[in-house]
Every structure is written in C-alpha cells, then in structure tokens.
N, C-alpha and C positions, 0 to 999 in steps of 0.2 A: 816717815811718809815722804821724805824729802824727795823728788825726781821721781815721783811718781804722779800717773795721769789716768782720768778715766776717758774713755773714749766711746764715742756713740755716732752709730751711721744711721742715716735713716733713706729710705730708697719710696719714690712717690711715684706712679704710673701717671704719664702728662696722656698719651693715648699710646695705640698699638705699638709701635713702634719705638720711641721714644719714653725714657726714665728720667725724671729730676735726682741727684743723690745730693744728699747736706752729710757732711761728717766733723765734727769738730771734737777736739780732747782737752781737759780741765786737769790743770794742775792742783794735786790733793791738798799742798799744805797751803795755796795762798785761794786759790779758788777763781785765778786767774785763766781765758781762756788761750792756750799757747798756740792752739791750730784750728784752721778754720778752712773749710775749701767747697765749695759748690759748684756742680757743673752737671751736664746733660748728656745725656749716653744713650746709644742705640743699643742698650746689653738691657735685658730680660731681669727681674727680679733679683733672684740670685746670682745669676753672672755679675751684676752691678755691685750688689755687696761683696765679693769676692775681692771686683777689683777695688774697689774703695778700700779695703782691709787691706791689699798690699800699700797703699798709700801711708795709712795711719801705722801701720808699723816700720814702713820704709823711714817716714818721721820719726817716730821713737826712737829706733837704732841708732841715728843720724846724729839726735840732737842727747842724745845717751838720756833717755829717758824709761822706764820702765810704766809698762801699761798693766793696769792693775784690775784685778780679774778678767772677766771677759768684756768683747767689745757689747755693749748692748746695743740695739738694733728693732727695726720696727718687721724686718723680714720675716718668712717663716725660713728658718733653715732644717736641714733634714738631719736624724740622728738616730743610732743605730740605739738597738733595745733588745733585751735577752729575756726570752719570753719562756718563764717556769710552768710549761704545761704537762700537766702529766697525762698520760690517756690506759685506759686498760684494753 
C-alpha cells in the first residue's frame, strides 16, 4: 500500500453562479493528509468536478503517487449502461 492515496472531491453550490470545491487525498499506509486545496469556481457542478480531478491526478503524477480506486465525490456523475431489453 505504500504511495498510494485515496482521494475525495466534494463540489457545494454557494448560489447560481458560483461553486465552493474542497478536494484532499490520504495517504493509505500512514493516514496522513498529503493534499489539500479549496477554492471557488464559476464552473457548474460537473465542470467543477472535472476540473478539480485534473488537479488531484496532476498531484499524484507529480509527486509519484498512485490513486487508489476511484476518486469519490459528492457529485452525480453520468455513466453509460447497457440495457438487456428484449421485445417481441
């Protein structure tokens, strides 16, 4: 588990226009917080998580860390599904 990190975005609507994002990542074996970054964005739900994810892997890369499964997140993101319908 060594160099590995979990990482979590979370994205807060302050009003229309405007996004709060918090994102930080946790090193697996000491439980130590290695990254931390908050800031305010005029990007929409999804666009805000998007760009905060290039941050948090721009980090890992950087600091040769590997992110360990997925990022979890408070968004809804969209995902494609394969729908076994049969019809006669």
């Amino acid at each position: 588990m060594d160099g590995r990190i979990i990482a979590r975005i979370t994205v807060d609507r302050i009003d229309r226009q405007r996004s709060k994002v918090k994102e930080f990542a946790v090193e697996r074996t000491t439980g130590k917080t290695v990254y931390k970054l908050r800031y305010e964005t005029e990007k929409n739900g999804l666009t805000a998580y998007y760009e905060a994810e290039k941050y948090v892997k721009a980090f890992a890369t950087d600091n040769d860390f590997i992110i360990d499964g997925n990022i979890s997140t408070n968004v809804d993101l969209p995902y494609v599904r394969t729908v076994a319908k049969r019809t006669r």
